[in-house]
C-alpha positions in Angstrom: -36.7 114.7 -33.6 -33.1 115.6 -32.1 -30.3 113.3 -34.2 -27.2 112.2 -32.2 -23.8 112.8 -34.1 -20.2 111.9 -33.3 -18.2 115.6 -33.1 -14.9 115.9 -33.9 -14.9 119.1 -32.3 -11.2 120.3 -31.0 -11.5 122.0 -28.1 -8.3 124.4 -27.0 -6.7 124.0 -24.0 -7.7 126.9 -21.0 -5.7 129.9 -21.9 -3.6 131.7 -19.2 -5.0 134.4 -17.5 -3.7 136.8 -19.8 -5.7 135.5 -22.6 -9.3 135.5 -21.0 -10.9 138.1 -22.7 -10.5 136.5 -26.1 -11.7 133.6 -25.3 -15.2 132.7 -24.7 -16.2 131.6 -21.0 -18.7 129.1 -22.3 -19.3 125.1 -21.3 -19.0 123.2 -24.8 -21.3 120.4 -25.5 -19.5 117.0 -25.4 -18.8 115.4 -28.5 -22.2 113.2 -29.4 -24.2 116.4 -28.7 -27.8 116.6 -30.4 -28.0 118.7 -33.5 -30.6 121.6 -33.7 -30.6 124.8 -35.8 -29.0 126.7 -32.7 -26.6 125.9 -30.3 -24.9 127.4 -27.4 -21.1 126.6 -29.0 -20.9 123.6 -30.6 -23.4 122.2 -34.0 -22.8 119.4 -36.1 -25.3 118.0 -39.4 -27.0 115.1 -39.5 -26.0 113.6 -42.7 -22.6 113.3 -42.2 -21.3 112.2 -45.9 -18.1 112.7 -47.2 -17.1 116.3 -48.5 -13.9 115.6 -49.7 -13.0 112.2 -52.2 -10.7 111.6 -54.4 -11.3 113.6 -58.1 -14.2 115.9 -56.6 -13.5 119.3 -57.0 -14.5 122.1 -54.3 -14.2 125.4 -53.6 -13.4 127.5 -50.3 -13.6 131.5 -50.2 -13.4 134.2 -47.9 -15.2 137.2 -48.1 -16.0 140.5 -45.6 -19.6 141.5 -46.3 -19.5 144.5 -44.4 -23.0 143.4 -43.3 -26.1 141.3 -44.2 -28.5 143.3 -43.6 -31.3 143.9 -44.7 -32.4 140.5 -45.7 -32.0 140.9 -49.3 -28.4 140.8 -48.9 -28.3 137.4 -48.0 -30.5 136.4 -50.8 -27.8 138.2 -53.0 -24.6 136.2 -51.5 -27.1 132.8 -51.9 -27.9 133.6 -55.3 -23.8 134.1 -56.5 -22.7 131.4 -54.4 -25.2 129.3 -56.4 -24.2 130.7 -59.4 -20.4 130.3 -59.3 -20.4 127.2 -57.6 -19.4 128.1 -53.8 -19.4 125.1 -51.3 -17.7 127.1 -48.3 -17.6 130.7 -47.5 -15.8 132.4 -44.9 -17.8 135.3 -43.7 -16.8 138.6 -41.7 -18.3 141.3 -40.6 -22.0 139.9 -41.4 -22.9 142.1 -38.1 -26.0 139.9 -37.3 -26.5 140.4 -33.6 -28.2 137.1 -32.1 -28.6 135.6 -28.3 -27.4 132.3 -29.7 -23.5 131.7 -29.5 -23.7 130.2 -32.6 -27.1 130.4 -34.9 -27.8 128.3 -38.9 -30.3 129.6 -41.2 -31.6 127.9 -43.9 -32.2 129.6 -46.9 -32.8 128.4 -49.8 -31.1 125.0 -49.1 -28.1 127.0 -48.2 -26.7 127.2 -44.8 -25.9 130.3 -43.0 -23.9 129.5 -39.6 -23.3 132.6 -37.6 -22.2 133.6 -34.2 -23.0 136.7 -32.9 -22.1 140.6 -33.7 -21.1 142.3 -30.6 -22.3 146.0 -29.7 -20.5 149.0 -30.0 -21.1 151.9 -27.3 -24.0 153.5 -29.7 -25.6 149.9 -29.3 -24.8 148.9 -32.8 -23.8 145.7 -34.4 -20.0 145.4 -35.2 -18.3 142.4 -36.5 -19.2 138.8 -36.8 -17.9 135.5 -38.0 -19.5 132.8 -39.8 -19.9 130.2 -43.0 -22.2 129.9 -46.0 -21.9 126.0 -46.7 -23.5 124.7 -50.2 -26.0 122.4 -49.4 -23.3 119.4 -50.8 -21.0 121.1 -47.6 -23.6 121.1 -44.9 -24.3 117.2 -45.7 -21.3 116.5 -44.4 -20.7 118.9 -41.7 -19.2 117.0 -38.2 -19.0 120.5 -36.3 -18.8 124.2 -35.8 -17.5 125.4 -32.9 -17.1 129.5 -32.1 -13.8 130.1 -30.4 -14.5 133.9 -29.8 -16.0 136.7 -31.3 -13.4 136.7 -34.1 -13.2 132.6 -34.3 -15.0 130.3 -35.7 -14.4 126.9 -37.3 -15.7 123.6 -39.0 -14.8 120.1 -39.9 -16.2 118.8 -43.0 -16.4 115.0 -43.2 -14.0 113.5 -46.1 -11.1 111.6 -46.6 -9.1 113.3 -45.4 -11.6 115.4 -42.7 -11.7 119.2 -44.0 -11.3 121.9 -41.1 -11.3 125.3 -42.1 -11.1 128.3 -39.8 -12.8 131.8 -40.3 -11.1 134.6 -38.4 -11.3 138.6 -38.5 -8.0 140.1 -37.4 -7.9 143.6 -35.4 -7.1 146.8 -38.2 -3.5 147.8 -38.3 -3.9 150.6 -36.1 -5.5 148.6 -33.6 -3.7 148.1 -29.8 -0.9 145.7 -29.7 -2.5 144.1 -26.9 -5.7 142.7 -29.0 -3.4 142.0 -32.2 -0.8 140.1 -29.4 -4.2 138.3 -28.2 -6.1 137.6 -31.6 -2.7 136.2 -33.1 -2.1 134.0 -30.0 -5.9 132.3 -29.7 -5.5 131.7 -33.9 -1.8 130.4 -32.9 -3.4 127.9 -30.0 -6.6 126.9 -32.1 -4.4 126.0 -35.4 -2.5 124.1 -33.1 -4.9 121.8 -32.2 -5.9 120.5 -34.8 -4.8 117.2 -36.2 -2.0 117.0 -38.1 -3.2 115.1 -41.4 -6.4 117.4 -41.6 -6.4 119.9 -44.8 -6.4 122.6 -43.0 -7.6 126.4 -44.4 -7.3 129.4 -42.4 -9.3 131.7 -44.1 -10.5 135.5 -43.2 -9.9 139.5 -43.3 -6.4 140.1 -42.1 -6.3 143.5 -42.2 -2.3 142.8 -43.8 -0.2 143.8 -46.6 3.0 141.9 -47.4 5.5 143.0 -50.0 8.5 141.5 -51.6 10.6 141.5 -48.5 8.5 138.5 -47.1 6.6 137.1 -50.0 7.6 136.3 -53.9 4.5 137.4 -55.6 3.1 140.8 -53.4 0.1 143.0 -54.1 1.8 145.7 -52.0 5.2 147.7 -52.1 5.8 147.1 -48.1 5.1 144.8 -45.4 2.8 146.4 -42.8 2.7 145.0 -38.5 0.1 143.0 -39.7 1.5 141.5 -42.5 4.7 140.8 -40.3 2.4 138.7 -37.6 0.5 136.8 -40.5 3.9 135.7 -42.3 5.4 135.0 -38.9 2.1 133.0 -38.8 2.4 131.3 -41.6 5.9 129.8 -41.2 5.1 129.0 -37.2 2.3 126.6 -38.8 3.8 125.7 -41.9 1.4 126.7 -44.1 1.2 128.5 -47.4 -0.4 132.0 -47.9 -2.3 131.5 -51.3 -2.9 134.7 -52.2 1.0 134.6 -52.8 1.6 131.4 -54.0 0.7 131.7 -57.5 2.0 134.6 -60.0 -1.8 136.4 -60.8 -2.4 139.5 -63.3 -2.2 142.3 -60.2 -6.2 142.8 -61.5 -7.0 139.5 -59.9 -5.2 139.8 -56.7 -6.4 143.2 -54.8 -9.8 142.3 -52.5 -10.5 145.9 -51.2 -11.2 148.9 -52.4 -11.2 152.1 -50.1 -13.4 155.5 -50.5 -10.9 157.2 -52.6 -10.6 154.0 -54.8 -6.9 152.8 -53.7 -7.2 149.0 -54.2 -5.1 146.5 -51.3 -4.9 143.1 -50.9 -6.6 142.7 -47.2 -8.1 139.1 -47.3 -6.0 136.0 -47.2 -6.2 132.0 -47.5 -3.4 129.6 -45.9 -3.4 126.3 -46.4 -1.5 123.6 -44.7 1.3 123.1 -46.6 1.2 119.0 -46.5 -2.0 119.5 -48.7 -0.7 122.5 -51.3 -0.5 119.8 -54.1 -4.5 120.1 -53.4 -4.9 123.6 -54.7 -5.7 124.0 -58.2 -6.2 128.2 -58.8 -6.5 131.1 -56.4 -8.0 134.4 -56.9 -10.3 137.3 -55.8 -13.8 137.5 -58.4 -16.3 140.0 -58.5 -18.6 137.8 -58.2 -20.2 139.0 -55.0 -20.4 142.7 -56.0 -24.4 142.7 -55.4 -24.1 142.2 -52.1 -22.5 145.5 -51.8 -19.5 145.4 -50.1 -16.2 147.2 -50.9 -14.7 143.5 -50.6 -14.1 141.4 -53.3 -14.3 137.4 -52.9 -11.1 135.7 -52.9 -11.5 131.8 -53.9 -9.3 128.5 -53.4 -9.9 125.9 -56.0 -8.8 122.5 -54.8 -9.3 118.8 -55.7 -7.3 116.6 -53.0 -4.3 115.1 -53.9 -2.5 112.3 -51.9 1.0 112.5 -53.8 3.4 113.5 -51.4 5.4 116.8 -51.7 8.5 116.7 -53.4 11.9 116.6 -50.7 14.3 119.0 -51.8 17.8 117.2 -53.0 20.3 117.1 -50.6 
């Protein structure tokens, strides 16, 4: 039996012509859609309960899996997301190619939400966005919408509503052009949506900032990406966790290349009317079954409503 929900879906506004190929051409279901396991754009859960209360904890992470593939590997990410309590994970490069814009599986009471891998010119599966959500998370999911093939976000019901956004940015070498174009979509999503929600922009950046832009930095220098990601941050107002707090440098890198030079890649920012929120930040290698050369990087949180301190004039 289909179950009617109230969606509190944002939807951007049409992009100029310049923008059309990063932006999916797709009719969106209107909000009160009926819920199913798949879904052309648009999903939302059934339950609808409240994620977020006063004094509950939760978590939010962001990891690139490189893929999930075979199956076992998802069985693996279940299994330490169960094990080190994860209620949301952002999720790149899964490569799961699928017909359905936007796809859940249910595994073991877990929740994978996926939209689609494209194909390469050898016909394989590159990229992917998506979300593992704890089965506490899925209970009170409102919506997931895919913005493109490098977009995707949810709002989780709570007081205050929870959206969090799942990107994979272009590499560093990659054309201006599709870096000018993923940064501006991000730019036009974020702006959309509502001003009191906690907002978490979560995903592989493919940046490295230094000291000339951040306090605590990972990295000697600022590379382009890290430049568009701070310029990012300040447009917004929000607060790049990674470099908020002051970490042992052992807790801080999140990849690790072939010749075993570690960087700081994978980044958290969160809306900065809700920092009082976040309780800890770090990267764990608490996924290092799966297999990737990623590590997870984790936001601790447990929502505050004192206000921010006004500096003295």
């Amino acid at each position: 039996m289909m179950t009617t929900i109230r969606s509190t879906r944002v939807k951007a506004p049409n992009p100029p012509p310049s923008a059309n190929s990063v932006y999916d051409d797709t009719v969106l279901k209107p909000p009160g859609g009926s819920v199913s396991d798949t879904s052309d754009d648009t999903v939302g859960s059934p339950f609808s309960s409240a994620f977020i209360k006063r004094k509950n904890s939760f978590q939010i992470s962001t990891f690139n899996s490189r893929t999930l593939n075979p199956l076992s590997r998802k069985h693996e990410l279940i299994n330490s997301a169960f094990l080190n309590h994860n209620d949301i994970i952002c999720i790149q490069e899964h490569r799961q190619y699928h017909n359905e814009s936007i796809k859940i599986e249910n595994i073991n009471e877990y929740r994978l939400i996926t939209s689609s891998a494209t194909k390469n010119r050898q016909n394989a599966s590159i990229g992917g966005v998506g979300f593992l959500l704890s089965p506490r998370a899925y209970k009170s999911l409102n919506a997931v919408q895919k913005i493109n093939s490098r977009i995707i976000l949810l709002h989780i019901k709570g007081n205050p509503t929870l959206t969090v956004i799942c990107c994979y940015a272009p590499t560093n070498t990659s054309d201006d052009k599709d870096k000018d174009d993923f940064y501006f979509t991000l730019s036009r999503t974020v702006s959309q949506i509502p001003a009191h929600n906690v907002l978490a922009v979560c995903g592989d950046n493919n940046a490295k900032l230094g000291p000339d832009v951040v306090k605590h930095s990972y990295h000697n220098s600022t590379n382009d990406n890290g430049d568009r990601l701070h310029d990012f941050s300040l447009q917004h107002k929000m607060i790049i966790l990674n470099c908020y707090f002051q970490k042992p440098i052992s807790k801080t890198w999140t990849y690790e290349d072939p010749n075993r030079s570690r960087h700081q890649l994978d980044f958290i920012l969160w809306r900065k009317k809700w920092i009082n929120s976040v309780r800890n930040f770090q990267a764990y290698n608490s996924m290092s079954s799966v297999g990737s050369d990623h590590r997870i990087a984790t936001c601790h949180a447990r929502i505050s409503y004192r206000a921010n301190k006004q500096p003295a004039k």
